[in-house]
mmCIF file of the N, C-alpha and C atoms, coordinates in Angstrom:
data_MODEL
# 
_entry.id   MODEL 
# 
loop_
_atom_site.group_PDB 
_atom_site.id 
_atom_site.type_symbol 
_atom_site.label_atom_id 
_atom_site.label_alt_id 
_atom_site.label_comp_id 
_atom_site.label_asym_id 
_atom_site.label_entity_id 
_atom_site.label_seq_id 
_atom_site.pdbx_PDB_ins_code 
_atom_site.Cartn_x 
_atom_site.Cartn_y 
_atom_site.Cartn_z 
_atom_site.occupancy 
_atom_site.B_iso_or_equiv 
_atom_site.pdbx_formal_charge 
_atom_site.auth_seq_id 
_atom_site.auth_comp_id 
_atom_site.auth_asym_id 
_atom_site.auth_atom_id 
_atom_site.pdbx_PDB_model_num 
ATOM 1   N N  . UNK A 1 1  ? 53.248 16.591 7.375   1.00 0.00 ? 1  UNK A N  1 
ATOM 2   C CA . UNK A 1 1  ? 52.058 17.094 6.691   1.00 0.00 ? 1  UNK A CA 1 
ATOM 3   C C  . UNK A 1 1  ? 51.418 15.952 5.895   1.00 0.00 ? 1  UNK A C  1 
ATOM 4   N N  . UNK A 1 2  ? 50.253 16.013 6.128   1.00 0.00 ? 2  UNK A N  1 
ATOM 5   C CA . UNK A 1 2  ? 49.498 14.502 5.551   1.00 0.00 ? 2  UNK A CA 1 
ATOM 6   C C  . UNK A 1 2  ? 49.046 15.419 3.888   1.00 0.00 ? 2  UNK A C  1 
ATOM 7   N N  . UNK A 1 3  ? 49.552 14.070 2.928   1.00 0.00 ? 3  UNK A N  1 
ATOM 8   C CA . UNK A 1 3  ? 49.384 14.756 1.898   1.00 0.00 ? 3  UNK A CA 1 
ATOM 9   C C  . UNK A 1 3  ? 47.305 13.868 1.105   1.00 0.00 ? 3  UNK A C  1 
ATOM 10  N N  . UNK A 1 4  ? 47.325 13.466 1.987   1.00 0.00 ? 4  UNK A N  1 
ATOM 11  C CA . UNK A 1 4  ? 45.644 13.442 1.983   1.00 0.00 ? 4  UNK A CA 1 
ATOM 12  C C  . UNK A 1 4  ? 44.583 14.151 1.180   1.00 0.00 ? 4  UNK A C  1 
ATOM 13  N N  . UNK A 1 5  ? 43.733 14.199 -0.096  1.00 0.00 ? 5  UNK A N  1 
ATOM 14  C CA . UNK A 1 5  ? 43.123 15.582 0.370   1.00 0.00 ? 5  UNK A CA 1 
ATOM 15  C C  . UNK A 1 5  ? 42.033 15.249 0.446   1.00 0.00 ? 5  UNK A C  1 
ATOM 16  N N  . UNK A 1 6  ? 41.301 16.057 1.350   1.00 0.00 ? 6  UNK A N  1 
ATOM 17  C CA . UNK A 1 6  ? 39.894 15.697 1.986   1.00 0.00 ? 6  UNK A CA 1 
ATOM 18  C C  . UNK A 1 6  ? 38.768 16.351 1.227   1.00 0.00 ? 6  UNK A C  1 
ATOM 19  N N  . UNK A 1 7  ? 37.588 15.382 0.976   1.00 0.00 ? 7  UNK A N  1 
ATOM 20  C CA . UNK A 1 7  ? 36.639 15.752 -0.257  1.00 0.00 ? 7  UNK A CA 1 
ATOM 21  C C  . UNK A 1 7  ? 35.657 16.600 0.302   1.00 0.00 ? 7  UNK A C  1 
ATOM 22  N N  . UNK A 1 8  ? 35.164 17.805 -0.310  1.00 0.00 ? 8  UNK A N  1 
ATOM 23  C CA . UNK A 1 8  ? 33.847 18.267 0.729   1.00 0.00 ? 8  UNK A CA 1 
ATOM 24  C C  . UNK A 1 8  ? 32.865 17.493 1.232   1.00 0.00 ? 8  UNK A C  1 
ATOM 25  N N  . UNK A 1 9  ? 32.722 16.141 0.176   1.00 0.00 ? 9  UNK A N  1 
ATOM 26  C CA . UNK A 1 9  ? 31.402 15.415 0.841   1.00 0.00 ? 9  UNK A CA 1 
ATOM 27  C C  . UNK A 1 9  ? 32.074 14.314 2.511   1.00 0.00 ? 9  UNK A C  1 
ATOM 28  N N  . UNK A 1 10 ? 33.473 14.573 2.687   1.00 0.00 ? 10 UNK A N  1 
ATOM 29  C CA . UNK A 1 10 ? 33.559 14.423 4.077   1.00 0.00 ? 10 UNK A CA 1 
ATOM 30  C C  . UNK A 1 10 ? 32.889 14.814 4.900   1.00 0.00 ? 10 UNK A C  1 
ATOM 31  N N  . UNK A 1 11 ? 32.626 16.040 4.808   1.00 0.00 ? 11 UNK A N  1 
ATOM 32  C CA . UNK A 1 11 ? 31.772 16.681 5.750   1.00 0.00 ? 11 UNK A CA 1 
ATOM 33  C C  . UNK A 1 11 ? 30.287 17.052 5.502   1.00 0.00 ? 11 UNK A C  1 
ATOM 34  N N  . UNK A 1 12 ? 29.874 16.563 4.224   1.00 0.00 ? 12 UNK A N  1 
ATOM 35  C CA . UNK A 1 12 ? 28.317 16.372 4.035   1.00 0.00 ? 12 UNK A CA 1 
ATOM 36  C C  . UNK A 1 12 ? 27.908 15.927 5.076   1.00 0.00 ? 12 UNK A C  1 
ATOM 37  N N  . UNK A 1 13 ? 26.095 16.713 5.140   1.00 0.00 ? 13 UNK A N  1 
ATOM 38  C CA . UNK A 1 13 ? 25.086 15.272 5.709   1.00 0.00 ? 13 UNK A CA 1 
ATOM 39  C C  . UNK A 1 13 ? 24.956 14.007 5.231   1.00 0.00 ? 13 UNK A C  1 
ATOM 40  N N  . UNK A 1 14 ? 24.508 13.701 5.784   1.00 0.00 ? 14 UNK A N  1 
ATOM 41  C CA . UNK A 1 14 ? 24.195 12.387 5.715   1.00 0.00 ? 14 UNK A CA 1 
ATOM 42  C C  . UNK A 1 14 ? 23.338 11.750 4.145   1.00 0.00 ? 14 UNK A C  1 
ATOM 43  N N  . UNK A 1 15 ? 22.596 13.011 3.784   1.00 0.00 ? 15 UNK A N  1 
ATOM 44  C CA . UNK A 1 15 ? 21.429 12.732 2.863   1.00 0.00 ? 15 UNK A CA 1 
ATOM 45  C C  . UNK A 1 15 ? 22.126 13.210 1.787   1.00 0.00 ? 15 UNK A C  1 
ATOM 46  N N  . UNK A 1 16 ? 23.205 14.280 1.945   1.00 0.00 ? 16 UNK A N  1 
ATOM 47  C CA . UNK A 1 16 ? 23.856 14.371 0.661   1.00 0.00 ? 16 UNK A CA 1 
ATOM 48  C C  . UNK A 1 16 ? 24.867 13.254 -0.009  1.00 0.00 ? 16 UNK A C  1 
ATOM 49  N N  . UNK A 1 17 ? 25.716 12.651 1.134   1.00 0.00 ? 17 UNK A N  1 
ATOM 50  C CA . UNK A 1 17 ? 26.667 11.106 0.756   1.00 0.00 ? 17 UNK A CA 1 
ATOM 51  C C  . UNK A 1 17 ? 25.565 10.520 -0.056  1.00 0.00 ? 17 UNK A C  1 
ATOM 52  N N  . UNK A 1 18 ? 24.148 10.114 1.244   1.00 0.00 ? 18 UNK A N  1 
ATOM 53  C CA . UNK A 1 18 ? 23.246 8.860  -0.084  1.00 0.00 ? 18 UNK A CA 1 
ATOM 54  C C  . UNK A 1 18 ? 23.038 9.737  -1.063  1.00 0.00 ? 18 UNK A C  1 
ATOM 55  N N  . UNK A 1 19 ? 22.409 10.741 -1.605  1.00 0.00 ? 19 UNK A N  1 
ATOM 56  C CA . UNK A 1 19 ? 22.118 11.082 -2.469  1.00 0.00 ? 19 UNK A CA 1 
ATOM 57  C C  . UNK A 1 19 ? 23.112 10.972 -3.812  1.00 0.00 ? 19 UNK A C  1 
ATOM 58  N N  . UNK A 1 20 ? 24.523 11.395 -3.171  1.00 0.00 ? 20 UNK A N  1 
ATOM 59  C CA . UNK A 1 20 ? 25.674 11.164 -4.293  1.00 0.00 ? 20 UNK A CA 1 
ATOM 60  C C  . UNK A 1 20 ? 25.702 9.511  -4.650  1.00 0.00 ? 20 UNK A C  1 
ATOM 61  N N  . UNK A 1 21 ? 26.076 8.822  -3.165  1.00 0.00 ? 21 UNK A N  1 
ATOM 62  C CA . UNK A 1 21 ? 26.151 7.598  -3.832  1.00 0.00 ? 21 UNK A CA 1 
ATOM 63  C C  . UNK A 1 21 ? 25.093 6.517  -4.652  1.00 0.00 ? 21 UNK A C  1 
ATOM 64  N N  . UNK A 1 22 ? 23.605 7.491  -4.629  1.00 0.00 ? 22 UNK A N  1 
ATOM 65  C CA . UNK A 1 22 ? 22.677 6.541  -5.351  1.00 0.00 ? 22 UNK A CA 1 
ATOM 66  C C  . UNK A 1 22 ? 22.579 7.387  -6.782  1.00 0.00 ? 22 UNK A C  1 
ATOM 67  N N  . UNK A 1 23 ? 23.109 8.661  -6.771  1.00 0.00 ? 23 UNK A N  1 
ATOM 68  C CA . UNK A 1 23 ? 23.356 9.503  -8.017  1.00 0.00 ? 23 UNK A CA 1 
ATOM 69  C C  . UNK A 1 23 ? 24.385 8.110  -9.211  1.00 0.00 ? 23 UNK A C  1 
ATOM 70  N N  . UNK A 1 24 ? 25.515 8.337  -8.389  1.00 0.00 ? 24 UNK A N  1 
ATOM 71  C CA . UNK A 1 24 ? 26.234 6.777  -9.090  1.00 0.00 ? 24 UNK A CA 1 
ATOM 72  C C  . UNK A 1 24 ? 26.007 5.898  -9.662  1.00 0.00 ? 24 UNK A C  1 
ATOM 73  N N  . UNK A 1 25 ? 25.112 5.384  -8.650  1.00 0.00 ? 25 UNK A N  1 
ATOM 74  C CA . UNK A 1 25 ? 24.765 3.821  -9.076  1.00 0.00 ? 25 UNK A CA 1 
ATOM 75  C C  . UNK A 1 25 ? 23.821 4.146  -10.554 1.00 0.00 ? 25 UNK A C  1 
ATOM 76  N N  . UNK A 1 26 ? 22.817 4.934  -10.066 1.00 0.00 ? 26 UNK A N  1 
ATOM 77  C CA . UNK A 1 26 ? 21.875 4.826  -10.953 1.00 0.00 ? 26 UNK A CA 1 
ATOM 78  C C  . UNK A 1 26 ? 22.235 4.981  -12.377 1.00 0.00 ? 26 UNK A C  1 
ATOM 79  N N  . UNK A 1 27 ? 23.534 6.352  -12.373 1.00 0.00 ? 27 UNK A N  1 
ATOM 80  C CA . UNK A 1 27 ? 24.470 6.735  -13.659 1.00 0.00 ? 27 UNK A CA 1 
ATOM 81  C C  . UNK A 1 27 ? 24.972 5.301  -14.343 1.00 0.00 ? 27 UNK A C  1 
ATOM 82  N N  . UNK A 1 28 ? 25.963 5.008  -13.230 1.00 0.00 ? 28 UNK A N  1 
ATOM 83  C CA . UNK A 1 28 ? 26.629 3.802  -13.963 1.00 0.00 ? 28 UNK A CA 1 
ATOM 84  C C  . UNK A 1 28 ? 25.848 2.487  -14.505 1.00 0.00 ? 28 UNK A C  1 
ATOM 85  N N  . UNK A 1 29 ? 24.680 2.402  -14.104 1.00 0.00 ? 29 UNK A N  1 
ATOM 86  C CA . UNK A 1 29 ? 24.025 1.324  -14.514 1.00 0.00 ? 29 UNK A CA 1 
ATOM 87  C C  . UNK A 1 29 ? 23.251 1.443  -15.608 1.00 0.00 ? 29 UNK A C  1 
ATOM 88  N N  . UNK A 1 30 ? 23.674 2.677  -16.584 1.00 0.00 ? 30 UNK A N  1 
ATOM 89  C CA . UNK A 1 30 ? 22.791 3.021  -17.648 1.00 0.00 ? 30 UNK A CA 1 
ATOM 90  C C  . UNK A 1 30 ? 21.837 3.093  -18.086 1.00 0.00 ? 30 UNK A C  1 
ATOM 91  N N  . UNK A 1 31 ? 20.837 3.372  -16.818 1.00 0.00 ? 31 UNK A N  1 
ATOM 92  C CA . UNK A 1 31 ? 19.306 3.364  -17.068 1.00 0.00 ? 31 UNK A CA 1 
ATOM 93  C C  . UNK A 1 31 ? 18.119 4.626  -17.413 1.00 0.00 ? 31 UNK A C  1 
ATOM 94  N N  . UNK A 1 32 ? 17.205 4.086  -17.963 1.00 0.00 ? 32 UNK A N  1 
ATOM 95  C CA . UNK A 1 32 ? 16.353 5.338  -18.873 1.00 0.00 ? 32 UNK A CA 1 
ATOM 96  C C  . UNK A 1 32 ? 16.056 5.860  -17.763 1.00 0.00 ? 32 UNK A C  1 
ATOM 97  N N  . UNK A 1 33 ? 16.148 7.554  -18.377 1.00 0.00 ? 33 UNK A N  1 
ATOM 98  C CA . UNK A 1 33 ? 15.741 8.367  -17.205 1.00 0.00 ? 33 UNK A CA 1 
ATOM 99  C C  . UNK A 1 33 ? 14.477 8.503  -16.747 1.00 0.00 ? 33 UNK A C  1 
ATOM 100 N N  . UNK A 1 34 ? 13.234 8.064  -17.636 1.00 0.00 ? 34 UNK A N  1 
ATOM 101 C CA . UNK A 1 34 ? 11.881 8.133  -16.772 1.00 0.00 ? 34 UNK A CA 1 
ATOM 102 C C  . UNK A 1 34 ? 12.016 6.932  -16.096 1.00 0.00 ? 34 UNK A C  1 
ATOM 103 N N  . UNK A 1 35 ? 12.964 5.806  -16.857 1.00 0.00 ? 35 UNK A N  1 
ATOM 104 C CA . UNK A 1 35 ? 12.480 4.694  -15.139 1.00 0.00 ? 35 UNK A CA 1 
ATOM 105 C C  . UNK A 1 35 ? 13.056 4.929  -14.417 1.00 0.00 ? 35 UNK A C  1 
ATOM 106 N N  . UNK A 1 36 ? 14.320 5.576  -13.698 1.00 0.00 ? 36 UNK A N  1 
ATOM 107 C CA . UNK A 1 36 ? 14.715 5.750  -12.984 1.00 0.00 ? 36 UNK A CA 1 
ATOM 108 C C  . UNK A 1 36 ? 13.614 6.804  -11.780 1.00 0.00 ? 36 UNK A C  1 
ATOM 109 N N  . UNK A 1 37 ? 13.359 8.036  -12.593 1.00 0.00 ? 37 UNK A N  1 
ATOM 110 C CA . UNK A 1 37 ? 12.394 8.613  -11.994 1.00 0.00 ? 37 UNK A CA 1 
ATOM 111 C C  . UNK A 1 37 ? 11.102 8.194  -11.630 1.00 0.00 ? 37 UNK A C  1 
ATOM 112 N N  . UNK A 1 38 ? 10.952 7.467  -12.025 1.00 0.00 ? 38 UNK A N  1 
ATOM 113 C CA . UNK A 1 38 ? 9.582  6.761  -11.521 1.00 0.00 ? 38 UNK A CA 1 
ATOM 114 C C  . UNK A 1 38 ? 9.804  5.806  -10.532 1.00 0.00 ? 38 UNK A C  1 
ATOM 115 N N  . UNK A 1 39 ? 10.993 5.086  -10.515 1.00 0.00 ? 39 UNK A N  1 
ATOM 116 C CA . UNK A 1 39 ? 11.236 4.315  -9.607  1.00 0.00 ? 39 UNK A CA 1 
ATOM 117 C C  . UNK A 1 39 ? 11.316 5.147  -8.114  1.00 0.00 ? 39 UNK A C  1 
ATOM 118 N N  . UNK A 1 40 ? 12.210 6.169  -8.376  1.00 0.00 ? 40 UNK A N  1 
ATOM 119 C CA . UNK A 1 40 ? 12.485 6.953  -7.182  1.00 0.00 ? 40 UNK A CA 1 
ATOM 120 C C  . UNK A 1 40 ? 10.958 7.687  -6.573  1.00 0.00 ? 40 UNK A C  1 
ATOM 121 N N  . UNK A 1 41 ? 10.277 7.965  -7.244  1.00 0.00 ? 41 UNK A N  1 
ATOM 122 C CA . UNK A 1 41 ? 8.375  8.264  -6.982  1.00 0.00 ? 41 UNK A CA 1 
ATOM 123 C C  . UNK A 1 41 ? 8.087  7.164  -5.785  1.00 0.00 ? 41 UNK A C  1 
ATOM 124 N N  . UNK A 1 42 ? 8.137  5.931  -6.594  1.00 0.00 ? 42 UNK A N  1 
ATOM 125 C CA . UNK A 1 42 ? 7.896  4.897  -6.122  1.00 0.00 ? 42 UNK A CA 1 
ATOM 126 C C  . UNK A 1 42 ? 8.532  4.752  -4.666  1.00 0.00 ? 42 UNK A C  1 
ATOM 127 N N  . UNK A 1 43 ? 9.871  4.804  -4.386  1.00 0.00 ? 43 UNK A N  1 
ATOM 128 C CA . UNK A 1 43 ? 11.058 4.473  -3.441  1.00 0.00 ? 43 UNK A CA 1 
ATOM 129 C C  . UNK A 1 43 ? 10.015 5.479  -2.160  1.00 0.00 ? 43 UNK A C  1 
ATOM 130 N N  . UNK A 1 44 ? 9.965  6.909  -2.850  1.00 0.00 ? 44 UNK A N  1 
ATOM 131 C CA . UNK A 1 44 ? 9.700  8.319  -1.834  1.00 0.00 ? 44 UNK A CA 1 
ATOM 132 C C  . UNK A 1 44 ? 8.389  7.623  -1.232  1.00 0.00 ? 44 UNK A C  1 
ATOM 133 N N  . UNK A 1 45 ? 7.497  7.247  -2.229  1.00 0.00 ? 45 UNK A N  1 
ATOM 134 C CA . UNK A 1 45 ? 5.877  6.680  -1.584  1.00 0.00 ? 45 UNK A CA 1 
ATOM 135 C C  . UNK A 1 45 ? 6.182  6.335  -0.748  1.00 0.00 ? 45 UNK A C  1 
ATOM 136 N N  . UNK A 1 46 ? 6.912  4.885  -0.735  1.00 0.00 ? 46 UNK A N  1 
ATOM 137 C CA . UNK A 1 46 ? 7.036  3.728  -0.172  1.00 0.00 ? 46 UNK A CA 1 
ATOM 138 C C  . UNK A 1 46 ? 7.673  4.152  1.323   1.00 0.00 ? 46 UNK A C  1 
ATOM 139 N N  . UNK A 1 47 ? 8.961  5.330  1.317   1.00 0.00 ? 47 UNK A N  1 
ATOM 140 C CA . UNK A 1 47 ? 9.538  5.225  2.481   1.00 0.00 ? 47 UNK A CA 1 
ATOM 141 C C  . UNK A 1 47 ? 8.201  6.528  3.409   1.00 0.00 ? 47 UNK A C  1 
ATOM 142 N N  . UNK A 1 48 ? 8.118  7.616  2.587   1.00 0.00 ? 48 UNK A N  1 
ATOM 143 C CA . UNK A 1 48 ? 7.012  8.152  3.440   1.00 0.00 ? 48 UNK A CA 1 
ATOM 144 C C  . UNK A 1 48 ? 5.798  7.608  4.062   1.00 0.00 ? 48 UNK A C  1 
ATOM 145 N N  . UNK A 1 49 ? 5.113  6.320  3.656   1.00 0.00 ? 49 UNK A N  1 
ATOM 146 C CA . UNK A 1 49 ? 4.271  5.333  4.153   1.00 0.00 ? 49 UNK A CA 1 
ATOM 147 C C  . UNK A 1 49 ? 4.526  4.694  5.326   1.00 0.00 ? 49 UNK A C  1 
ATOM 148 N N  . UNK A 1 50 ? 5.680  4.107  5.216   1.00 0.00 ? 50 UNK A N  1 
ATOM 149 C CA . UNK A 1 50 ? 6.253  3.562  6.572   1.00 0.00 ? 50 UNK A CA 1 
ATOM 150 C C  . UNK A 1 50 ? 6.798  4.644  7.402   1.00 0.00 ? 50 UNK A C  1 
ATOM 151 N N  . UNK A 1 51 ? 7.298  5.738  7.313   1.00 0.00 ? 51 UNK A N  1 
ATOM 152 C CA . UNK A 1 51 ? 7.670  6.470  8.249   1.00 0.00 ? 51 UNK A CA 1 
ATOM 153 C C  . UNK A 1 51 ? 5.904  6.839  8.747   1.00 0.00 ? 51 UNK A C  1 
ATOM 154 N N  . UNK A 1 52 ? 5.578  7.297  7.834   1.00 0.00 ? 52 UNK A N  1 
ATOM 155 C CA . UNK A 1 52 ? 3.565  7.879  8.537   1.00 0.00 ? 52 UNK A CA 1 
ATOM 156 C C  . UNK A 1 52 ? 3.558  6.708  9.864   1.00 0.00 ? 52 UNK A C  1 
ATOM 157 N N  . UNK A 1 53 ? 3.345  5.601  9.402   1.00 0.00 ? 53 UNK A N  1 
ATOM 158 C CA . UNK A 1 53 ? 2.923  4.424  10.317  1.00 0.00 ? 53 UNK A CA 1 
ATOM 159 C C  . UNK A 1 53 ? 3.722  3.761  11.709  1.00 0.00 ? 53 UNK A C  1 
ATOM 160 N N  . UNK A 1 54 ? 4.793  4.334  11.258  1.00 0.00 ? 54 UNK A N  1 
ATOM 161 C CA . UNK A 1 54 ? 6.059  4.401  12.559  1.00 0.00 ? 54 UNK A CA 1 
ATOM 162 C C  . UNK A 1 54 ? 5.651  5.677  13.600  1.00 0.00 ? 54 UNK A C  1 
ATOM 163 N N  . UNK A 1 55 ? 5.332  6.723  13.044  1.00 0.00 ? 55 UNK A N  1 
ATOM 164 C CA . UNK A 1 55 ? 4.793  7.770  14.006  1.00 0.00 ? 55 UNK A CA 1 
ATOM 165 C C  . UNK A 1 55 ? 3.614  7.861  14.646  1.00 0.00 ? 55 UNK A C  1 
ATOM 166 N N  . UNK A 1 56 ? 2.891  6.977  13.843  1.00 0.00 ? 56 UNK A N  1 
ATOM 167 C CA . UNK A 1 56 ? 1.318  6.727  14.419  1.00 0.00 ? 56 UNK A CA 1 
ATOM 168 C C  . UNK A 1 56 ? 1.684  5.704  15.557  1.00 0.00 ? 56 UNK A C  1 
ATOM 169 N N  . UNK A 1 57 ? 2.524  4.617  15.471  1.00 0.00 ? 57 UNK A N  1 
ATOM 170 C CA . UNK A 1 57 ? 2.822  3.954  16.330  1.00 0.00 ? 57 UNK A CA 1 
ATOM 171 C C  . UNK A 1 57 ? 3.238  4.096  17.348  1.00 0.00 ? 57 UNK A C  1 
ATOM 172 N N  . UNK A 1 58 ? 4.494  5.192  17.162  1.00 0.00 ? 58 UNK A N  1 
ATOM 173 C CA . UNK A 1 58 ? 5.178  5.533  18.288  1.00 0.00 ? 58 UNK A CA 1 
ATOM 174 C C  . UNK A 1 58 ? 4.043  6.338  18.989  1.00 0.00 ? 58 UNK A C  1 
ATOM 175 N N  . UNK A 1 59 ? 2.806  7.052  18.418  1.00 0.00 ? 59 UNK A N  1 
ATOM 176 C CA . UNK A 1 59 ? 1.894  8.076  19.570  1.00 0.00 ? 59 UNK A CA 1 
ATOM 177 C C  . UNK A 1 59 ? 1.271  7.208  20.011  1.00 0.00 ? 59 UNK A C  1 
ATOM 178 N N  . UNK A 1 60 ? 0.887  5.765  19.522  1.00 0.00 ? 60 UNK A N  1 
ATOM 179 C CA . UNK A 1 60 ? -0.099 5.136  20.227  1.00 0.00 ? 60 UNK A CA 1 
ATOM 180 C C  . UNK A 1 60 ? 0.715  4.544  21.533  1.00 0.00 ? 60 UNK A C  1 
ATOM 181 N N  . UNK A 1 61 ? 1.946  4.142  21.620  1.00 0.00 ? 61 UNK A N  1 
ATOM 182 C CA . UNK A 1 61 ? 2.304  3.387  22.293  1.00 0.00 ? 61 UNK A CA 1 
ATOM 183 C C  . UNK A 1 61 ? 2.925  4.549  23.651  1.00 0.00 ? 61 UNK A C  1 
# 
């Protein structure tokens, strides 16, 4: 018997692991909570922009 014990986020998606592991970072690095939130504004812009332009791409091509 494997005395192991297995964490629920074993079996998370994918978006819940990053989400925990950038939950972490951001904790442990002791930073103010509006910059953090604003940064993450920033992060969401930034990745929804390039995904828009990846899909426009992929229809043109």
């Amino acid at each position: 018997m494997n005395n192991t014990q297995r964490s629920p986020l074993n079996d998370a998606p994918a978006e819940i692991k990053l989400a925990v592991d950038l939950i972490c970072l951001l904790e442990n690095n002791n930073l103010d909570p509006q910059t953090v939130l604003s940064a993450l504004d920033i992060v969401r812009r930034d990745f929804e922009k390039k995904h828009q332009a990846q899909s426009i791409d992929t229809k043109k091509g």
